[in-house]
Each structure stands twice: as C-alpha cells, then as structure tokens.
N, C-alpha and C positions, 0 to 999 in steps of 0.2 A: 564504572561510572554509569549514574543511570541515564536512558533517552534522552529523559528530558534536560537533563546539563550538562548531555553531549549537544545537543541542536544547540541548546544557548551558547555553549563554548566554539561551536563551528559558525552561531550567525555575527559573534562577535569577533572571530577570527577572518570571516569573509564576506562581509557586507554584501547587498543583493548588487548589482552592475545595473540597473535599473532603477524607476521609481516608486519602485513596489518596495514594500518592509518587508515581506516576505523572503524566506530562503527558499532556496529549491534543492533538495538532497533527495539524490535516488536511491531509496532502500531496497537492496535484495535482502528478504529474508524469508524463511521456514515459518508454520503456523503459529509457533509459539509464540517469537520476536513478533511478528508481523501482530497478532493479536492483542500483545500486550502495550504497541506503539498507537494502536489503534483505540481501544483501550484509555490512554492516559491524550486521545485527541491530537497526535502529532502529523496524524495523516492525514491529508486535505484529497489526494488525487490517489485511487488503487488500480494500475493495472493487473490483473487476473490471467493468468494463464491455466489450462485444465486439460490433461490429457484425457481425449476421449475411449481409448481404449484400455490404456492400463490403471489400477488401481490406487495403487502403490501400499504403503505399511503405515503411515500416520494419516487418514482419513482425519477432515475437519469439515465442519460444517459451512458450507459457502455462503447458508442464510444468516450464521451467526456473523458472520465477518462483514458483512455485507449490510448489514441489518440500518447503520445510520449513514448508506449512500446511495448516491442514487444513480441508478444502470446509466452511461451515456453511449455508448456503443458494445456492441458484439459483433462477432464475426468467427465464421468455422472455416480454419483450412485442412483439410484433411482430417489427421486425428487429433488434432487443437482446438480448443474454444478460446480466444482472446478478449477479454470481457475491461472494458471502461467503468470506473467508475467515480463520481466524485462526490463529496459529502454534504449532507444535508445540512 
C-alpha cells in the first residue's frame, strides 16, 4: 500500500481527538522510507538523530532531507546530535 493511502486509511480509521484535521503518526523510518514520505509531502514535523561518532553503511545527505524545513532546535549530548525540524 502506498504512504499516501495508508495516512488516508489511518486518518479515516482514527480521527484527530482534537480540533485540529490533522493526524499525528510517528514514523520510524530508514533514509529511503523517510525520503520518499518526505518527498510525496507527508511529513510536517522531522526529528533527526545523528550519531556523532560512528559512520555507519548508508550515508545520506542531511541537506537533502532537510532542504524544505526549517532547523527548530538542536542539541549535542555526548555522541548524538538531536535536530528539530519542521516544514516550510
């Protein structure tokens, strides 16, 4: 099923509890998911996590993902960077 009529299928399966239209769904996902949900504009709000020491095997470009939000917070604890962000 693709993102986008899985959100339509979850906001007509659970309406917001509030006065807002919006849904709220927390996505965990990998560069791929996450870029392609971003992509087709599903994602209003990106928390960012970044390990600062290790590298790992699928490097992605942070400025790519990043490119239509706008930073609201950062913060380094140790070897993490926790990065806010929300869309323009």
């Amino acid at each position: 099923m693709p993102p986008a009529q899985l959100f339509k299928e979850i906001s007509e399966n659970f309406p917001p509890t509030d006065d807002s239209s919006a849904i709220r769904v927390l996505v965990e996902a990998g560069p791929s998911l996450l870029q392609s949900l971003i992509d087709q504009g599903l994602i209003d709000h990106l928390h960012l996590t970044t390990n600062l020491v290790k590298e790992g095997e699928n490097r992605i470009s942070v400025e790519k993902l990043t490119s239509g939000f706008e930073l609201i917070s950062q913060e380094i604890i140790e070897e993490a960077k926790f990065e806010r962000y929300k869309k323009i």
